[in-house]
VOPAGU-2260 file (C-alpha; in pm, 1 decimal, decimal comma):
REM VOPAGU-2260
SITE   aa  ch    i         X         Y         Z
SITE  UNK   A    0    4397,8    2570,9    2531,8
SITE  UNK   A    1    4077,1    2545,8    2733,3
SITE  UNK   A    2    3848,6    2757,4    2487,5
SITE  UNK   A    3    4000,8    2545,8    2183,4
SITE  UNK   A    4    3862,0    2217,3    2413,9
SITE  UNK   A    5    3567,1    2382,1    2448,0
SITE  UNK   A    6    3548,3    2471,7    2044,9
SITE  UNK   A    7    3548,4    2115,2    1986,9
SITE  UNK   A    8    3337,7    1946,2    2222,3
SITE  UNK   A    9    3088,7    2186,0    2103,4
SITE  UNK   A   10    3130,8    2110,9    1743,3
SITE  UNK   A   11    3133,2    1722,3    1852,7
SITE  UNK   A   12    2812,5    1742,1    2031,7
SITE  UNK   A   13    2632,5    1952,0    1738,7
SITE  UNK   A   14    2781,3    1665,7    1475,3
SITE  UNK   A   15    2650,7    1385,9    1716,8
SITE  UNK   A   16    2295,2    1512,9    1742,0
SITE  UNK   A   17    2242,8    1591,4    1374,9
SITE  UNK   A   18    2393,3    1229,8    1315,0
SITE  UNK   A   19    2143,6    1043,9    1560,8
SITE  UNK   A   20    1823,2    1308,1    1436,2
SITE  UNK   A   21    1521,0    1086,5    1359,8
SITE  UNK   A   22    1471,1    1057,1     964,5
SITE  UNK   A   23    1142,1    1071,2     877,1
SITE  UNK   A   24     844,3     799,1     841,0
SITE  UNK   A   25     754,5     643,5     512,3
SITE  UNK   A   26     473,1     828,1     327,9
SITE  UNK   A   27     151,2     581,0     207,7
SITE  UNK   A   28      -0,5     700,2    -109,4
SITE  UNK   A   29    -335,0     563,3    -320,9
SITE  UNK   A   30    -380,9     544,6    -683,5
SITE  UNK   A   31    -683,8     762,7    -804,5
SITE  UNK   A   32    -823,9     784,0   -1135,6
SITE  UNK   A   33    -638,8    1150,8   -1134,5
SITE  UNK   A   34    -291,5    1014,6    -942,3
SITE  UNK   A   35    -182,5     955,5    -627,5
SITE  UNK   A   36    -326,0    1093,4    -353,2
SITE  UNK   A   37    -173,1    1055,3      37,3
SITE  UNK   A   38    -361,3     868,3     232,0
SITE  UNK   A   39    -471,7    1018,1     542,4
SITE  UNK   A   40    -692,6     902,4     809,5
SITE  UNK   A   41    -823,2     544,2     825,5
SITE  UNK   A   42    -909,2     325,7     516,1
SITE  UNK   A   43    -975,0       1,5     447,6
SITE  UNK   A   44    -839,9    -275,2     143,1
SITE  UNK   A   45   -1103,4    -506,0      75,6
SITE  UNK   A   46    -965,6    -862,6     -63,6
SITE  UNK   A   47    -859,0    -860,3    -415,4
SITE  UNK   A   48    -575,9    -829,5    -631,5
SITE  UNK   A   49    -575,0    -478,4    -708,2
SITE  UNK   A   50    -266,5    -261,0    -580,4
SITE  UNK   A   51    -479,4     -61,4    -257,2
SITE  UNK   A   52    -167,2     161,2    -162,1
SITE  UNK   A   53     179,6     203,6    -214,9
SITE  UNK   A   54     425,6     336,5      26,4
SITE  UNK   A   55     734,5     578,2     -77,3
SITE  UNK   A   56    1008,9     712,4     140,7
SITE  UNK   A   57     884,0    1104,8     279,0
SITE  UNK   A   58     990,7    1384,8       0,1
SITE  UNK   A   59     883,1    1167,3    -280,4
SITE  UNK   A   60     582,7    1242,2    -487,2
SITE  UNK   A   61     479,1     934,9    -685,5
SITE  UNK   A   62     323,1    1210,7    -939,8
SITE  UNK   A   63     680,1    1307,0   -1037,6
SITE  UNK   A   64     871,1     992,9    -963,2
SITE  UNK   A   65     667,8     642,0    -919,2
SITE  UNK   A   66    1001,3     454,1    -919,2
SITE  UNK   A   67    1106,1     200,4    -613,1
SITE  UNK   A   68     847,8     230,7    -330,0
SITE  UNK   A   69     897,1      67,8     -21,2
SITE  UNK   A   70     597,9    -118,5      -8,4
SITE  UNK   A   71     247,1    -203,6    -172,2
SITE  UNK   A   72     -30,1    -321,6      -0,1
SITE  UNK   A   73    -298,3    -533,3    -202,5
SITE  UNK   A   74    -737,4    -470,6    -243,7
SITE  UNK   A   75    -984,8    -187,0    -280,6
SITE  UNK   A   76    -910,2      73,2    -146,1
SITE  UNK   A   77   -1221,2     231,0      56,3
């Protein structure tokens, strides 16, 4: 009885955690002249109308699948 207890707070405990795990961050991506290309580092958008960068949920490539990002974020991009 007291090992079967155990069995299942065990397998509780493992469910919680992987239930509560962090999911991961947004991914922000600029539009080249060759595709997209993750931004890293700092950068700047300089005032105009121009899409600067577009942000898609981590895992998707905007090369393979442009659809639905989560964000844009308006200028040039430098």
């Amino acid at each position: 009885m007291k090992l079967n207890l155990a069995a299942i707070a065990v397998l509780l405990g493992t469910g919680a955690a992987f239930a509560t795990s962090a999911k991961p961050a947004n991914v922000k991506w600029h539009l080249t002249a060759s595709g997209y290309q993750q931004v890293t580092g700092t950068y700047r958008c300089i005032t105009s109308s121009n899409i600067c960068t577009v942000t898609y949920p981590a895992g998707q490539d905007p090369n393979l699948d442009p659809s639905n990002p989560v964000s844009q974020e308006t200028g040039t991009f430098q």
